[in-house]
C-alpha positions in Angstrom: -6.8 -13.3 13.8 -4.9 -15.3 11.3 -1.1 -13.8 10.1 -3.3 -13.5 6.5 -6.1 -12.1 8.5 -4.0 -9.3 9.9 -2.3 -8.5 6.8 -5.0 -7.7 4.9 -6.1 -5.6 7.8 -3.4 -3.5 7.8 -3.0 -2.9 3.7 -6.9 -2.0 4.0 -6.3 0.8 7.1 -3.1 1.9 4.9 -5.6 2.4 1.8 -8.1 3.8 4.0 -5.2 6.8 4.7 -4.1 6.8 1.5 -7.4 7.6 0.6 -7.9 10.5 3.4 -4.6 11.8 1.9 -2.6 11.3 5.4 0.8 10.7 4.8 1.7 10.7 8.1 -1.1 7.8 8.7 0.1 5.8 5.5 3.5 5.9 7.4 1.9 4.4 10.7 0.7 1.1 8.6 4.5 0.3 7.2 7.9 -0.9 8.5 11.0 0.7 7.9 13.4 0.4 6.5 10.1 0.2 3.3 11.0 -1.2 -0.1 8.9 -0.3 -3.6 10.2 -2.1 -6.6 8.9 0.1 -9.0 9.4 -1.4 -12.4 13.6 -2.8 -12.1 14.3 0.4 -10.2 14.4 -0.2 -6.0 13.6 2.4 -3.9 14.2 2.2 0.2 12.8 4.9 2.1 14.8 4.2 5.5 12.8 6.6 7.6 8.6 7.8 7.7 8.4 11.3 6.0 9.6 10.1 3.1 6.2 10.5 0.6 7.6 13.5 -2.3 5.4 16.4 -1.8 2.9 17.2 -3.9 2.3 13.5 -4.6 -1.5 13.5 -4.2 -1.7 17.1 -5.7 -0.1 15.6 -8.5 -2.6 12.5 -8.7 -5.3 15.0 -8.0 -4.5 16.4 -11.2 -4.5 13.0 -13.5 -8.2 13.0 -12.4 -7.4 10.2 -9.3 -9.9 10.7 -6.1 -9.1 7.7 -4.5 -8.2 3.8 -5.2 -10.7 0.9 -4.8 -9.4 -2.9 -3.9 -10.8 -5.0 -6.3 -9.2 -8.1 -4.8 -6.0 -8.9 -2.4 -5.3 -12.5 -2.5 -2.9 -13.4 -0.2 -0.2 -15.7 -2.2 2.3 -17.2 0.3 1.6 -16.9 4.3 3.6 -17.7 7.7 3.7 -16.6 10.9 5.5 -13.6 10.3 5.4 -12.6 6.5 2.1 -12.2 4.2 2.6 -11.9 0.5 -0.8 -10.4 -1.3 -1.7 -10.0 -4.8 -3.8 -6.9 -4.7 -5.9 -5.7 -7.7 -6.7 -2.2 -7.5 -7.7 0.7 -9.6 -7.6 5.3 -9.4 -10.6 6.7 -9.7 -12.3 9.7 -10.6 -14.6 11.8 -8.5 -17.8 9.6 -9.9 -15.7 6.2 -9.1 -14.9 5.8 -12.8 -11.5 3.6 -13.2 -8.9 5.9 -14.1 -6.2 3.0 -14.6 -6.1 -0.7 -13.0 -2.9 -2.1 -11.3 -1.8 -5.3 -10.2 1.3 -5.5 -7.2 2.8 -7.8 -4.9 2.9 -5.9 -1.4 4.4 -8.2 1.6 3.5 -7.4 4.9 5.9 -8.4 7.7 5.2 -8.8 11.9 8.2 -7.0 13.3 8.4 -5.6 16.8 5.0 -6.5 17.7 3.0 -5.4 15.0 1.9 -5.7 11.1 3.1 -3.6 8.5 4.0 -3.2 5.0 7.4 -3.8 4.4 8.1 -3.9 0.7 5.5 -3.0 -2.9 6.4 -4.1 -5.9 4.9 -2.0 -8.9 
């Protein structure tokens, strides 16, 4: 597999968990310290464990069932770092879009394996 290859492997199992509501399996698919620009505001979680509680009760109740790629371009590529563009929506129960996102995740090879390192929201 290709450093671009593997990348998008790993945001895809991450989603897959993400989906299935495992925390602790979201956790297993990033590096830490993990980085999320969310709007100007940077948040670092340093450690796993670090998902608020509640979090998919609470996008449960906006209606969310689970999130659907619609495309992850990967944007700049080396042998160690993968940037991706990925295009993504929530979804109702019946896969109706609830809202539609664009991000920049990278994903970085560090001790041995892939893993998302930093999201920008």
């Amino acid at each position: 597999m290709t450093s671009a290859a593997d990348a998008l492997a790993r945001l895809a199992a991450f989603t897959e968990r993400f989906n299935a509501r495992d925390a602790a399996g979201m956790d297993a698919h990033l590096h830490f310290p993990h980085a999320m620009l969310i709007g100007g505001r940077l948040v670092v979680w340093k450690t796993a464990g670090q998902l608020p509680a509640g979090y998919f009760d609470d996008l449960a109740a906006e209606g969310w069932a689970r999130s659907t790629y619609h495309d992850t371009r990967v944007v700049l590529a080396d042998e160690s770092k993968v940037h991706v563009l990925v295009d993504y929506s929530r979804d109702d129960v019946h896969g109706r879009p609830l809202s539609r996102h664009q991000n920049l995740w990278i994903v970085t090879f560090e001790d041995g394996r892939w893993g998302v390192k930093l999201r920008s929201y």
